[in-house]
C-alpha positions in Angstrom: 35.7 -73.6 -42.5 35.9 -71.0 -45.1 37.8 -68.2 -44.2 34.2 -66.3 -43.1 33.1 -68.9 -41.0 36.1 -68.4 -38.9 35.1 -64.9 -38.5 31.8 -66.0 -37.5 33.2 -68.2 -35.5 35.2 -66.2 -33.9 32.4 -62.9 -33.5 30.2 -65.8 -31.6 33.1 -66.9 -29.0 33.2 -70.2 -30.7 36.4 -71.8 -31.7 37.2 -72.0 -35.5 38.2 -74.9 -37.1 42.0 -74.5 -37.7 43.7 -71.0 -37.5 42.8 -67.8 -35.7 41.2 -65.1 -38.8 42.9 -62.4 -39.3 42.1 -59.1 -41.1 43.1 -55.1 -41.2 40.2 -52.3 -40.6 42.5 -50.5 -43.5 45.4 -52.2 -45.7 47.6 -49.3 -47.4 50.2 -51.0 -48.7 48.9 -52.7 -51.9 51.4 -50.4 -53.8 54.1 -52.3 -52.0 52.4 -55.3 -52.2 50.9 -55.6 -56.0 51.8 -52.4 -57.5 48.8 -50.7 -57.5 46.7 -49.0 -55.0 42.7 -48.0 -54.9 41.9 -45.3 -56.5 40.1 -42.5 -54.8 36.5 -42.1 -56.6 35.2 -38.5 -55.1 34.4 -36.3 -58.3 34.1 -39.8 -60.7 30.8 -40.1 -62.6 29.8 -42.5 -65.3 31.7 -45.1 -66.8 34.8 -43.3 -64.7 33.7 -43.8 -61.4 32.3 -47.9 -62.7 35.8 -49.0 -63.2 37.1 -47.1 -60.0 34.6 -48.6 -58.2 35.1 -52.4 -59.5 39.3 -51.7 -59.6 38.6 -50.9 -55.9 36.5 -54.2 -55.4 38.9 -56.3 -57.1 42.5 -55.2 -55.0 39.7 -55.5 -51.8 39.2 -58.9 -52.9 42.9 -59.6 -53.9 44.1 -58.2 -50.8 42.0 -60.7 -48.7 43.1 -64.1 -50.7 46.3 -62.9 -51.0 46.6 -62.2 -47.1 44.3 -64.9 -45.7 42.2 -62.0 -44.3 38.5 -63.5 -43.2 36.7 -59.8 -43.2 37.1 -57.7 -46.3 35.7 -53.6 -44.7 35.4 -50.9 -46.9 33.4 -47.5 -46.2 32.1 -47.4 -49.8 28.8 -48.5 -50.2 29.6 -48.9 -54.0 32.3 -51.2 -53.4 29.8 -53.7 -51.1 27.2 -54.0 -53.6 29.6 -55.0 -56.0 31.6 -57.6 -53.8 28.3 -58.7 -52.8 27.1 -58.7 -56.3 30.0 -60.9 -57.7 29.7 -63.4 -54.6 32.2 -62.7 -52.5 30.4 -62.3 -49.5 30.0 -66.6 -49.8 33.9 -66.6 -48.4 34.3 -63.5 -46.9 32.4 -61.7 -44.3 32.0 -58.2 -46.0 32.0 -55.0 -43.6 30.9 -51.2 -43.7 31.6 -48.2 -41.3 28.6 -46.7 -39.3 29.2 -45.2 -36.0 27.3 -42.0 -34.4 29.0 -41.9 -30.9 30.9 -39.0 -29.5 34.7 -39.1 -29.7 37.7 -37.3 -28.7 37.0 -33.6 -30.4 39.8 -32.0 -33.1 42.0 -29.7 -31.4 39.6 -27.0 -32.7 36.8 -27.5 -30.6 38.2 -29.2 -27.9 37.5 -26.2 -25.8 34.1 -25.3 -27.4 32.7 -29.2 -26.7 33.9 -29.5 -23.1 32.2 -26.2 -21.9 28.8 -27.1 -24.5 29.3 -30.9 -22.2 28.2 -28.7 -19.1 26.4 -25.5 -20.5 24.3 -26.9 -23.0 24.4 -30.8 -21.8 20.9 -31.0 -23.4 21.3 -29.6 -26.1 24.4 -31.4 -26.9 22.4 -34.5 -26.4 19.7 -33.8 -29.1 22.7 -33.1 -31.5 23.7 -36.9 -30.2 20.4 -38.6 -30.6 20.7 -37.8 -34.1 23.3 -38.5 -34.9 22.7 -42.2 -33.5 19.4 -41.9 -36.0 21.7 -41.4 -38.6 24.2 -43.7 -37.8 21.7 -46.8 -37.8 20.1 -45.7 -40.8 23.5 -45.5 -42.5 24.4 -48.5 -41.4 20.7 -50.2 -42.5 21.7 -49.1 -45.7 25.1 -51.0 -45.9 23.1 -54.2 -44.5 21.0 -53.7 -47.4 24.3 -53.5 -49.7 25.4 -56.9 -48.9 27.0 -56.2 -45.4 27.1 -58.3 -42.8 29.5 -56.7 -40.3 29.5 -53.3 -39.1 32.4 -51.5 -38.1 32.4 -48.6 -35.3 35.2 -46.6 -35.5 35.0 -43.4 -33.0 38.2 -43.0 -31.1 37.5 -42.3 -27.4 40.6 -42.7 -25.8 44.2 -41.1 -25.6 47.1 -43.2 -24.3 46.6 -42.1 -20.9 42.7 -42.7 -20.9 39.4 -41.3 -22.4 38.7 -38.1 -22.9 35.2 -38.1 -20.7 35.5 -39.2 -17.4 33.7 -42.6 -16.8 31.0 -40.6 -15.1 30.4 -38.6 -18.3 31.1 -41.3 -20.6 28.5 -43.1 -19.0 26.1 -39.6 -19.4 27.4 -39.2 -23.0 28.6 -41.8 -24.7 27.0 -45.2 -23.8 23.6 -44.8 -24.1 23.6 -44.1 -27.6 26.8 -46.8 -28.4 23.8 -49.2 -26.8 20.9 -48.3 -29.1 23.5 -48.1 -32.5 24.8 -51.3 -31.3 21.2 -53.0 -31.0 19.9 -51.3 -34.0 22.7 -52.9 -36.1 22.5 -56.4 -34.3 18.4 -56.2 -34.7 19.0 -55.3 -38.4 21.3 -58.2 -38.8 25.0 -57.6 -38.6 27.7 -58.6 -36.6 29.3 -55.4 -34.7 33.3 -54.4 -34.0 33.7 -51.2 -31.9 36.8 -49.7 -32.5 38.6 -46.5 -30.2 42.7 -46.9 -30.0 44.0 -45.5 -26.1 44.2 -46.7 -23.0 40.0 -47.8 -22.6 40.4 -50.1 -19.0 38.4 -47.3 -17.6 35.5 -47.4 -19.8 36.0 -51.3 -20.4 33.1 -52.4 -18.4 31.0 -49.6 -20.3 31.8 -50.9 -24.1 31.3 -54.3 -23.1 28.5 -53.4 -21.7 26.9 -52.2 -25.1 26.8 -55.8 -27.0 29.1 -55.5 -29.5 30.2 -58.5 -30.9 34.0 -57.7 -30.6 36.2 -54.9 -29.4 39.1 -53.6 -31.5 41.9 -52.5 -31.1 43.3 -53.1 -27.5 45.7 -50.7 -28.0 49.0 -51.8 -26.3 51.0 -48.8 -26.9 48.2 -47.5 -24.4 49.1 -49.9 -22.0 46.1 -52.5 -22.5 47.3 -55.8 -22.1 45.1 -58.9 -24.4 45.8 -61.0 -21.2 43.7 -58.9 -19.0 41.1 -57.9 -20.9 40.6 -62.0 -22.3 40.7 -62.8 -18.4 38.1 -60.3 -18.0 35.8 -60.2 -20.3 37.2 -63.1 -23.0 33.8 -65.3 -22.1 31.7 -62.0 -23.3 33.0 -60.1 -26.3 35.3 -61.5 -29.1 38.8 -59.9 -29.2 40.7 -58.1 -32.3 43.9 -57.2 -32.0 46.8 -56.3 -30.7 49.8 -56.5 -32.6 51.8 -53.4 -31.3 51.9 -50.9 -34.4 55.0 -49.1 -32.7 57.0 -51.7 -32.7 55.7 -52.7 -36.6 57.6 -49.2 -37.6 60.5 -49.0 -34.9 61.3 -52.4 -33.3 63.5 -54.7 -34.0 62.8 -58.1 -36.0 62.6 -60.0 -32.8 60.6 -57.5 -31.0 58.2 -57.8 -33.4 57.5 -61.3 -34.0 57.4 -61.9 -29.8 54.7 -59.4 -29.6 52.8 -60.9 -32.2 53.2 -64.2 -30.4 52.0 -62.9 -27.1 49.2 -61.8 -29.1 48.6 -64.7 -30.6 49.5 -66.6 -27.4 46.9 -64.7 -25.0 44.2 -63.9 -27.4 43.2 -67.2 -29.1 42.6 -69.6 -26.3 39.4 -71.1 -27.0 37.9 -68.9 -29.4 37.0 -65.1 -29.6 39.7 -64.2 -30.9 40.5 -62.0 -34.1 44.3 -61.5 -34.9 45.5 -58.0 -36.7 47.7 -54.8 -35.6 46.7 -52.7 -32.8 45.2 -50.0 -35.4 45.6 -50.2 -39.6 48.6 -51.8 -41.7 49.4 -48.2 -42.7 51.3 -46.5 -45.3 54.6 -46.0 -44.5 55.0 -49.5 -42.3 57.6 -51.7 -44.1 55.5 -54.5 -45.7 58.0 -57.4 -45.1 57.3 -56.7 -41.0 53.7 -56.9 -41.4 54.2 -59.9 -43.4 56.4 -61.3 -40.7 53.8 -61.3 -38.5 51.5 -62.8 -40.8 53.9 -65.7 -40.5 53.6 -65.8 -37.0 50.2 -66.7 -37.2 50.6 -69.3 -39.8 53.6 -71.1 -37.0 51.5 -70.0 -33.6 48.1 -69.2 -34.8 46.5 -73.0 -35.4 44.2 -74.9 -32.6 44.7 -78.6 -32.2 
């Protein structure tokens, strides 16, 4: 299998032919890594904004045959037409960002949402059925692009649950995660909803929706890749959960264990994506995501 059709493979709850995929939503350390980093393109026009654009494309690409990664996700729409353009959607499974649902509110208007949630429910839900419009025409567009995966990246969920009660989730939140979802499978791409936090509450409700595969299974939350393969493994593909804490403050050993019990709980026949419990973000040191890259090489492999 190329390393997209293990993707594939994996997105369908099929077993891939050799070794879990693996990928990163984000991967910030190509500094560390090559010496060079993408170059932010807002303000670029012209021939400036061309080579930041295919500079971009190229560390995307290096980054993914460098790392073995079987998705290559970007939330430029430039950047997809030109990996598409130059082929590399024949290896690897190229991915945009559209999601419209409502998440956990800035610490703004936190106050301002939650009394709008029961003054002006109706309202509020107006604001949210377009902003679903939007999102599945955004995300049409990216299909169009050369995507064939859609991200959905709305955080719902703190460490000690979600913001919205299940009750109001249910009121607020998964009706229009259900038609983005089925807009984006009807216009042809494979879904991954992200939210980091502690989702067991709302499980049943984002399964519920169809996606193809939940990320992030946030164990610094307290979700455990056991449980939620032993619930739901046989109905949504699993991405995750190596524990980003323990990435920046763990030891060496602590590390490579959780990535085995990862590895070890997540991959049993099929539907299973490996990566971090969020991004492999600035600041991590690159030989400990690396480590765990090895992990999977060692543990990672079906018979």
């Amino acid at each position: 299998m190329t390393p997209k059709e293990r993707a594939v493979a994996a997105l369908e709850l099929r077993q891939p032919d050799d070794i879990v995929p693996t990928f990163e939503l984000e991967f910030q350390l190509c500094q560390e890594l090559f010496g060079t980093d993408f170059v932010p393109t807002h303000g670029l026009s012209g021939a400036e904004l061309d080579r930041a654009v295919a500079h971009n494309a190229e560390l995307h690409l290096r980054v993914a045959e460098t790392l073995d990664y079987s998705i290559i996700r970007t939330g430029d729409i430039r950047v997809l037409r030109r990996l598409a353009k130059e082929g590399a959607g024949r290896k690897y499974l190229l991915c945009g960002e559209a999601d419209g649902t409502l998440g956990i509110p800035t610490g703004q208007n936190m106050v301002e949402l939650s009394a709008r949630l029961f003054e002006h429910s109706d309202e509020v839900k107006e604001e949210l059925d377009r902003a679903a419009e939007q999102a599945i025409a955004w995300g049409r567009e990216q299909i169009e692009a050369g995507a064939e995966c859609l991200t959905m990246c709305t955080d719902y969920c703190f460490n000690q649950g979600p913001f919205l009660s299940p009750q109001m989730f249910a009121e607020f939140v998964t009706p229009y995660l259900h038609r983005i979802i089925e807009a984006h499978k009807a216009n042809g791409a494979y879904v991954i909803k992200h939210t980091d936090g502690n989702i067991m509450p709302i499980l049943d409700q984002l399964v519920s929706a169809g996606p193809h595969a939940l990320h992030s299974l946030d164990p610094q939350a307290g979700v455990d890749i056991a449980e939620v393969k032993r619930l739901y493994g046989d109905k949504v593909c699993l991405c995750g959960n190596v524990n980003c804490g323990k990435l920046q403050t763990g030891t060496d050993e602590e590390v490579i264990q959780d990535a085995i019990y990862s590895i070890t709980h997540g991959k049993p026949g099929g539907g299973y994506i490996f990566c971090t419990s969020n991004v492999a973000f600035k600041g991590m040191e690159l030989r400990r995501y690396m480590m765990i890259l090895e992990v999977r090489q060692k543990y990672g492999r079906y018979d």
